[in-house]
Structures are given as C-alpha cells and as structure tokens.
C-alpha angles and dihedrals in degrees: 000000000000120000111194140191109216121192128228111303104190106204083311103135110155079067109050083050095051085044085052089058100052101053083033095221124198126201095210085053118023135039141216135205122200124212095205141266092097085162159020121063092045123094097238114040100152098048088061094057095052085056103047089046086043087063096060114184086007091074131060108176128180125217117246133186101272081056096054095044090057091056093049089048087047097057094042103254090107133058116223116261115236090236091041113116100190101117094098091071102034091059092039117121095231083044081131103054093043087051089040091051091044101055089055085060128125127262094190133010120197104186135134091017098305139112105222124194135143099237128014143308116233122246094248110050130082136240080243092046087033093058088037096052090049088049095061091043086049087056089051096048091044090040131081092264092073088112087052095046093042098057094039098047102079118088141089090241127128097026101182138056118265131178102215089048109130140156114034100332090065086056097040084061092042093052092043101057091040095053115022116020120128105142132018143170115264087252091059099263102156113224096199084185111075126083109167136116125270093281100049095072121159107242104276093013127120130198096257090241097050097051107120121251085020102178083233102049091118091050121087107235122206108184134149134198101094106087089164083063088040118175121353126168114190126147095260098034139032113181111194105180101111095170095256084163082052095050093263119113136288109237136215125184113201099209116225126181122254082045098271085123107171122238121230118185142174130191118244123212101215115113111183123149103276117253142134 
C-alpha cells in the first residue's frame, strides 16, 4: 500500500497515465492525492477526470482554480478564457456527471500528517480553521447554492482574512487563499497578482508560507499552483506543481514515513506560454 502527492495536470492526460505506470498504482491498494488543477491548458481534460472518478476511494483530489473556474463556465457565470481547453468536457455527453463528481470535490485535505491545499493557507488561520473554512466552501459547492456562489466567487476583494467576514465576501477569502495565494504582506494582505518565483517578490510581499509567526508553521503543507516556484521539499512545505501544461514534468511524491518521501516524475510534452 502506496499513498502518493501529485502536482497540478492540467488536462494532460497522456502524462498522468505514463506517471501511473511507473509507480504502477493501483486504485484497490494505493492511494493519490491531488493537489488541483485537474483541469484547463492540457489537451484532455475530460479524459482525466474520467480517470481520476473512475478510481473511486483510490483517489482523493482537491479543487484548484482552473476547476472552479470550469464549474463556474459551465453554469454560465464565466466567460471562457481564450487559452481555456475545456470544451471537451463541457460538450461531453456525461458533461453532467464530470461537473457533478468535481464539485464534490475536496477544498483541503489533512491526511498522513499534511495539510494539502492547492494554493496556499493565510498566516492567521489555523490547520483546525483551515480544514473548517474549506468545509463550508465544500456545502456550498455540494448544495443547491452552487449558481449563486458561482456567479458571486471571482474578485481580489477582500483581500485579508476577517473574522467577522460573512455572505459571499467570507467565501471569496476563503476561495482565494485555497486556490490562488502565492505572496502576501506580513499581515496577511493577499497580492493575487503575482506569479513569479521566490525571488520575484513584490516589494513588501512574502511568499505566504514563509511570513513569520504563520498559525501553521508546525504543519507540513503539500500545495501546488505555483510551477515558477516548481518542487520544493522542506520540513514545513512540499510544492509539487512542476509546470507538466508548460513542458515541464508531472510529479509524484511517494510519501514515507520519517519525511524521505521519494520523488517520481515524467516529461510532458505539452509547451504552451506559462500563466496561471
């Protein structure tokens, strides 16, 4: 029994399956978590989510950005991105069971001792508030409030944590953090902006993982999203995006106790312009 980290894939397919191969998974014995971005960029989205579904309890996959942003195409509150290449699940004939087994996806995943998300984590919050603010996104997203939230969950405001946040803007932050955070200010203020690597910071910016006195700083964090910062393995963080949609690799982490996990990759073959 085998339990693995995989970084963002991206519609990329041909790879997830060679990358399968290698570490010849299998569904009834190992299991994978998937740090988001299942979707969008790669040339076969929907045939990786009818992979990954077609695992079952073998596969534990979080929700990114590019996911979120298919649901929210799908029900009409988006507009299609020029780049986007979603169009092979959204005229699929089983369109309705992929979206359906997305949005039951997860936000935040805490097992074998991580914290997994596909973005980042803010400074103030806790691993127990962390797991119990993706929770409530996770109801909304399963309920039948999934249109409202849909067409009220993109925006850069508010771009801290609060409190007494509530409605729409709690989930907004929430979303944001989850899903898109790279830098922010010591205080917590999130720069959704930025994209570049460590040493690309914004004046008076932090990577989020990196801000001192940081609430999770004794939890081991996997995320992806971020393929300019590509894999790092440290005892507090393991980022696993490696860019495979940008021609970079696809990336497992075969997770070992004691932390001297053992890294699996495949080329991919894709080459597009590098974004979010």
């Amino acid at each position: 029994m085998a339990h693995y980290l995989i970084g963002d894939i991206q519609g990329c397919d041909a790879p997830l399956g060679r990358l399968l191969e290698k570490i010849a998974f299998s569904p009834s014995r190992d299991t994978l978590y998937v740090l988001g971005d299942l979707v969008n960029r790669g040339p076969a989205s929907a045939a990786v989510v009818r992979r990954l579904a077609a695992c079952g309890d073998g596969a534990h996959c979080l929700l990114g950005n590019h996911d979120l942003s298919l649901l929210a195409v799908a029900h009409g509150h988006r507009a299609p991105h020029r780049n986007d290449t979603m169009d092979d699940i959204l005229a699929a004939p089983d369109r309705d069971a992929m979206l359906d087994w997305l949005r039951h996806r997860s936000m935040a995943l805490h097992a074998h001792g991580i914290l997994m998300v596909h973005g980042g984590v803010l400074p103030q919050w806790t691993l127990q508030q962390v797991l119990q603010l993706a929770g409530e996104v996770e109801a909304v997203l399963r309920g039948p409030g999934l249109p409202a939230f849909l067409a009220r969950m993109w925006g850069n405001q508010p771009d801290h944590w609060d409190d007494g946040l509530a409605g729409a803007d709690r989930l907004r932050v929430v979303v944001n953090a989850l899903t898109r955070l790279r830098f922010c200010t010591p205080e917590g203020v999130m720069d959704l902006r930025a994209s570049g690597g460590l040493h690309q910071a914004p004046p008076g910016l932090l990577p989020w993982f990196d801000v001192p006195g940081r609430r999770t700083a004794g939890v081991t964090i996997a995320f992806g999203h971020w393929s300019t910062l590509g894999l790092v393995q440290r005892p507090d963080i393991l980022s696993l995006d490696t860019g495979c949609v940008w021609g970079g690799c696809l990336t497992a982490l075969r997770l070992a106790a004691g932390g001297d996990h053992e890294v699996i990759q495949v080329a991919c073959e894709q080459a597009q312009a590098p974004g979010e």
